[in-house]
N, C-alpha and C positions, 0 to 999 in steps of 0.2 A: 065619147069616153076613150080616152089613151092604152092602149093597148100594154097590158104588166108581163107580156112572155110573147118567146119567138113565135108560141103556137098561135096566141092571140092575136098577134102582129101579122101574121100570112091571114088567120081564117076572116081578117077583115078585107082584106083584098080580092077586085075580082077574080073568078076562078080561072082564067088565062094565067093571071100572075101567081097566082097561088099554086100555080103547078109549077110555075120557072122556079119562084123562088123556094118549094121543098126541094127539086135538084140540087139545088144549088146548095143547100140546107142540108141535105145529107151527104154532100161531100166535105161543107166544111165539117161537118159532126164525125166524119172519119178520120178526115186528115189532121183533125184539134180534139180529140177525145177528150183531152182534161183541161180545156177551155172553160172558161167562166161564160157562161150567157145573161145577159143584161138586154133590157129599155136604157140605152142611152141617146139623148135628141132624135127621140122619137121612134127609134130605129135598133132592131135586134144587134147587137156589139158581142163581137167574142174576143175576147182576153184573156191572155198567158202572162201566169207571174206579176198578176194586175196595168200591164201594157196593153190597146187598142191592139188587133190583129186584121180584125176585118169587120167589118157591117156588112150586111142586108140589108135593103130598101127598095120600095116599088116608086117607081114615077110615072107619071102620062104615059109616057109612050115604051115605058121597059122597067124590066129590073135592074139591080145591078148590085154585083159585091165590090165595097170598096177595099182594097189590100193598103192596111197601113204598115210600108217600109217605103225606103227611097227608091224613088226609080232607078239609080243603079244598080240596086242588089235585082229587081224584078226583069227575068230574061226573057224577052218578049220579041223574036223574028217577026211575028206576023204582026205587029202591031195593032194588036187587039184592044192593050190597056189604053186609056184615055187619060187626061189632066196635063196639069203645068204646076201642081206643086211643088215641093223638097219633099213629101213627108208621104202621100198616097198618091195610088193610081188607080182605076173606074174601069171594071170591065161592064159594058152594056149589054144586056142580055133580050132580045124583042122575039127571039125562035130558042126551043130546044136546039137547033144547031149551033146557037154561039155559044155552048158552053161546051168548054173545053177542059174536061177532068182531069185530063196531067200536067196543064199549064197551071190549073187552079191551087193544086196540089203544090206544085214546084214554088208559085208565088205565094202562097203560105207558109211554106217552110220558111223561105225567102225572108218573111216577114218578121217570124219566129226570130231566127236568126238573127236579124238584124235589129232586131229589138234586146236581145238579151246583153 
């Protein structure tokens, strides 16, 4: 059965992931307070002003939030983000260490932003 909410969407996941991805889940919930949260393709979606901002997804081997803006707008020294799109960029999450709360922050704004 498909999971109808973000809550349903983690508490199917193993509990490894299910800790990465509430991290991750309460930073976007801070940094998007009046985000719209959806099941879209399968996958918790948060939207501002009905624009894609970011997903949450688990895979094999990690989490990961996807930031939809162009990788221009997303300022990334460490070269954390992942992809070859125009439109998002993959940060992979496999340790509580890869997340990065002010980059995540900064690339959601980012996103905001470049969406509006």
């Amino acid at each position: 059965m498909a999971a109808t909410s973000i809550g349903a969407y983690i508490k199917e996941q193993p509990a490894d992931k299910r800790a990465l991805l509430e991290k991750l889940r309460a930073i976007v919930d801070s940094a998007l307070p009046d985000a719209d949260v959806a099941i879209k393709w399968g996958v918790p979606m948060y939207q501002v002003d009905g624009r894609n901002v970011c997903a949450l997804a688990s895979f094999k081997d990690c989490v990961a939030i996807n930031i939809f803006a162009s990788p221009a707008k997303l300022v990334d020294p460490k070269k954390k983000l992942e992809g070859a799109g125009k439109t998002s960029r993959m940060l992979k999450v496999r340790t509580a260490g890869d997340i990065d709360a002010v980059s995540i922050r900064k690339w959601l704004k980012a996103a905001v932003a470049g969406n509006a």
